[in-house]
Kinemage of the C-alpha trace (Angstrom):
@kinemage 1
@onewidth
@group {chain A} dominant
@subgroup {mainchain}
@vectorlist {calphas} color= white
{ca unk a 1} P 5.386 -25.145 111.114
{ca unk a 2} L 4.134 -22.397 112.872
{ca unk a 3} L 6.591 -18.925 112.548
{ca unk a 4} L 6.476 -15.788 113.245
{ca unk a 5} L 3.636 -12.957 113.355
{ca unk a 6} L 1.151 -15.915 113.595
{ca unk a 7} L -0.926 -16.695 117.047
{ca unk a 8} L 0.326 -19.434 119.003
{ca unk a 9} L -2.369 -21.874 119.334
{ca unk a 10} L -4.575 -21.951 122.029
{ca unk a 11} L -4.365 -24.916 124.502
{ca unk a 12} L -4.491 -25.949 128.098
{ca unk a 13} L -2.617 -29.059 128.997
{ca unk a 14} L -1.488 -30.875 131.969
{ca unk a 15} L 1.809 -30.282 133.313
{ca unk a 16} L 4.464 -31.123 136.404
{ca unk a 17} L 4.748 -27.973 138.052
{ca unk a 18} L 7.840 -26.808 139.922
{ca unk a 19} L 6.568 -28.426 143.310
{ca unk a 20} L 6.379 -31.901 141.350
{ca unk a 21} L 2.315 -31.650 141.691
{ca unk a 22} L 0.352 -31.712 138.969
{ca unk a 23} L -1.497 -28.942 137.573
{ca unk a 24} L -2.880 -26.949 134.149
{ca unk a 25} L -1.039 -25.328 132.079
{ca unk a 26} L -3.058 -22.648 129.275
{ca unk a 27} L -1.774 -20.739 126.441
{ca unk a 28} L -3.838 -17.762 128.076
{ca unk a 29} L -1.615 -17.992 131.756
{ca unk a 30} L 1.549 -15.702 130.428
{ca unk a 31} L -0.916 -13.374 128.684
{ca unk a 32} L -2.415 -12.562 131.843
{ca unk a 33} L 0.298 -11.803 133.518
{ca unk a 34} L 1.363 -9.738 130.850
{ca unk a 35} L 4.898 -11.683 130.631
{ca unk a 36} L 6.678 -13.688 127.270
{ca unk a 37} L 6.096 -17.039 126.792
{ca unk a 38} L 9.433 -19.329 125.879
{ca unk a 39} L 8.536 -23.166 125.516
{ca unk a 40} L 10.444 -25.690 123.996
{ca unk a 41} L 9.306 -29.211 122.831
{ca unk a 42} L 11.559 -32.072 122.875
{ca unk a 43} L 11.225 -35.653 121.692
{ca unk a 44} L 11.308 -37.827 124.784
{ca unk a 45} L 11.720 -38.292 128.829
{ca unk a 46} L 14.236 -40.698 129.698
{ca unk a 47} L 16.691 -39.763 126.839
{ca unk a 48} L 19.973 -38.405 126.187
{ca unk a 49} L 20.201 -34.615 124.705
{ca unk a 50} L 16.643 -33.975 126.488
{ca unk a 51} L 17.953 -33.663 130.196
{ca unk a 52} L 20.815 -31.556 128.794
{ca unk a 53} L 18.774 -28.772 127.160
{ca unk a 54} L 16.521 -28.933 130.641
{ca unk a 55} L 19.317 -28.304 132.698
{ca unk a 56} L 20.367 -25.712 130.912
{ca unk a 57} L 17.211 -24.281 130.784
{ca unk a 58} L 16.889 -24.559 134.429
{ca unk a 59} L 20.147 -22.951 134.998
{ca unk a 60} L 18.994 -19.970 132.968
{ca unk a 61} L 15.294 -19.389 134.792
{ca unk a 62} L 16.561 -16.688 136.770
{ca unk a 63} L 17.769 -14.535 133.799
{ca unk a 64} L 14.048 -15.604 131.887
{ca unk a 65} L 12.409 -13.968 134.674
{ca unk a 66} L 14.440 -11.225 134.718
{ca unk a 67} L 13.403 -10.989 130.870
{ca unk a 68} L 9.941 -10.700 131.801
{ca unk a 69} L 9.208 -14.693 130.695
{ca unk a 70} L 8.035 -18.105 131.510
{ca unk a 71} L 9.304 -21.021 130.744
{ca unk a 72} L 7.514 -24.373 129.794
{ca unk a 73} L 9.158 -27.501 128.497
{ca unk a 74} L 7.033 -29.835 126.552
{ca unk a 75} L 7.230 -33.380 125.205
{ca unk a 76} L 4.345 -35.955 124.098
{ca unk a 77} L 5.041 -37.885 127.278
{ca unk a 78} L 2.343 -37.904 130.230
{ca unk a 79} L 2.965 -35.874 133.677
{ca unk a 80} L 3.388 -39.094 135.520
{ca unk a 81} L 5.887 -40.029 133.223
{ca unk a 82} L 7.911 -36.445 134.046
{ca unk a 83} L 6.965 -36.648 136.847
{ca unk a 84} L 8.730 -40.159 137.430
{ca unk a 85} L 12.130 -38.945 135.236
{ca unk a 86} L 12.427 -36.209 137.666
{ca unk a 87} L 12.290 -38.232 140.572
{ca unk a 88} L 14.655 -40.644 138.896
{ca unk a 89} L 17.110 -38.072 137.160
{ca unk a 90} L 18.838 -36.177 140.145
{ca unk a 91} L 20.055 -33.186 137.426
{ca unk a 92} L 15.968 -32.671 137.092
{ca unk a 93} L 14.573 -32.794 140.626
{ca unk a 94} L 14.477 -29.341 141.301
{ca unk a 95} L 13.189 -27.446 137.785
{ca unk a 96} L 11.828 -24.475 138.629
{ca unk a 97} L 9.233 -24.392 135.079
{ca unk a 98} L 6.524 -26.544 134.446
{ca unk a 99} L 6.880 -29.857 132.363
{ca unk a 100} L 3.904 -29.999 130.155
{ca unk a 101} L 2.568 -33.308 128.489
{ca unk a 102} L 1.117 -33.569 125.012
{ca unk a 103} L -0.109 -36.847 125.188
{ca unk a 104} L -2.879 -35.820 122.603
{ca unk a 105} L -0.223 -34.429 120.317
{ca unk a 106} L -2.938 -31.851 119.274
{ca unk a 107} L -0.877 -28.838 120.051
{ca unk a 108} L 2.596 -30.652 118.325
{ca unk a 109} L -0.071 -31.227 115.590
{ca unk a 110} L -0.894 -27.467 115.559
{ca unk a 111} L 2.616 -26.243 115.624
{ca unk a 112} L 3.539 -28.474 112.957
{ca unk a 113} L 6.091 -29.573 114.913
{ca unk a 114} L 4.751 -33.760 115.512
{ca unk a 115} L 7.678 -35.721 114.147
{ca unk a 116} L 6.489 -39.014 111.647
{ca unk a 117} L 7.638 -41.018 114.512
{ca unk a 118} L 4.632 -39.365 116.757
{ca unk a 119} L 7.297 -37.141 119.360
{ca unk a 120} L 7.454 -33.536 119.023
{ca unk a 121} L 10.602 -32.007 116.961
{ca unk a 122} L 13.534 -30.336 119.468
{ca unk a 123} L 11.688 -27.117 118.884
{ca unk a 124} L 11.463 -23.748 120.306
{ca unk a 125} L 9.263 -20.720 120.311
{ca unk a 126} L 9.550 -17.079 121.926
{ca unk a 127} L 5.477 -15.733 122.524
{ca unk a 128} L 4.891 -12.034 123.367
{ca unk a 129} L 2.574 -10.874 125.711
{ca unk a 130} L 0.006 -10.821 123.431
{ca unk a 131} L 0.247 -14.433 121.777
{ca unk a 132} L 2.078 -13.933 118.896
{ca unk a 133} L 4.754 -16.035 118.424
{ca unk a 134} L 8.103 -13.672 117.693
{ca unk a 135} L 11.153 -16.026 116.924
{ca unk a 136} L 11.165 -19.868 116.145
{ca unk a 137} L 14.084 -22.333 116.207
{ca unk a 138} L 13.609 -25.939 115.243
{ca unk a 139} L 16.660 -29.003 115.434
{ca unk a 140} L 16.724 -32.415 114.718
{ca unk a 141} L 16.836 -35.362 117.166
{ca unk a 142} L 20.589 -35.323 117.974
{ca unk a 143} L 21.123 -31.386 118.090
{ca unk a 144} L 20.917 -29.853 121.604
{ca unk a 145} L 19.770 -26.200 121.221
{ca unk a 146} L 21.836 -23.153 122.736
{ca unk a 147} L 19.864 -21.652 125.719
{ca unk a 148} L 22.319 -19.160 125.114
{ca unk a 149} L 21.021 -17.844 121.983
{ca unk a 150} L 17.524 -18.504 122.879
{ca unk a 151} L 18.334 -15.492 125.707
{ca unk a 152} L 19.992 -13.707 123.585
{ca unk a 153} L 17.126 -13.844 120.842
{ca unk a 154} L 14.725 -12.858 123.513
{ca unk a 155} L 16.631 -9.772 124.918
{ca unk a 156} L 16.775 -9.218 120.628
{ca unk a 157} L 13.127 -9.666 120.073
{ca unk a 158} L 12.144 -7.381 123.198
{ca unk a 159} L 14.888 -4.857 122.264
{ca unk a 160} L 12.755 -2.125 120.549
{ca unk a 161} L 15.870 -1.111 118.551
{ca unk a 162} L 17.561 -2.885 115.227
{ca unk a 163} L 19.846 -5.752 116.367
{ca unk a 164} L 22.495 -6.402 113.610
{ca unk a 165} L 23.950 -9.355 113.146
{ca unk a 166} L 25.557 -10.945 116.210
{ca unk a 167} L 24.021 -8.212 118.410
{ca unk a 168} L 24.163 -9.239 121.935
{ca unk a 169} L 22.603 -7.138 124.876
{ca unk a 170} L 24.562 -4.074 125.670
{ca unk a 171} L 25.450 -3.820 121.634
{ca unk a 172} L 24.566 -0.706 120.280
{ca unk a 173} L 21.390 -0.848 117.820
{ca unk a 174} L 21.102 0.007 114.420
């Protein structure tokens, strides 16, 4: 699997945007803007722990852009298929990321994150500005992550202090 200090991989992928049209998605789009990159892959549309960690994620957007970062969720499904689980999952209809497909599997592939059963891994990766990936966090099938912690890692990571143990924003540093 990919970790950290190495370069995310470059790609460019369709995606549901946040209107529900359809759009491109590249590895090079937070770099530009000069903002952190947080996407997280998950096995499949349509299932039970996916829509959770989405929510969550969606309830958290506001305090991702307030950490200077974008968020992308990923999945080997197609747009239309997102695009269809929105429409059909009212907890979903208004996410305010981008839904990106991975129908080739070729960036799962590259993160080392393409389960034996062909769907991504519930994985996770924080990307500075410059591409390098800067925290990783990887679950099995049935284990919903903690958006929580994936803030609080980020606020960690972009702290330019030392964050002990349990540090959470406000904490003094080391």
């Amino acid at each position: 699997m990919k970790s950290v200090g190495e370069k995310f991989p470059k790609f460019k992928k369709q995606a549901v945007l946040a209107d529900n049209q359809f759009g491109t998605i590249t590895s090079e789009d937070h770099k530009k803007d000069g903002k952190w990159m947080v996407i997280f892959f998950y096995p499949k549309d349509f299932t039970f722990v996916c829509p959770t960690e989405l929510v969550e994620f969606n309830n958290n957007h506001a305090k991702f852009e307030e950490l200077n970062a974008v968020v992308y969720g990923a999945s080997t499904d197609t747009q239309e298929v997102h695009l269809a689980w929105k429409a059909n999952d009212p907890r979903l209809s208004n996410l305010a990321y981008p839904m990106i497909e991975d129908t080739s599997k070729s960036l799962s592939k590259k993160l080392g994150i393409l389960q034996p059963s062909k769907v991504a891994y519930r994985a996770t990766f924080l990307v500075d500005p410059e591409g390098v990936i800067q925290w990783v966090n990887c679950n099995n099938d049935a284990t919903g992550r903690n958006v929580a912690e994936v803030l609080r890692a980020l606020e960690a990571t972009q702290n330019p202090g030392l964050t002990g143990c349990d540090w959470k924003p406000g904490d003094a540093t080391l």
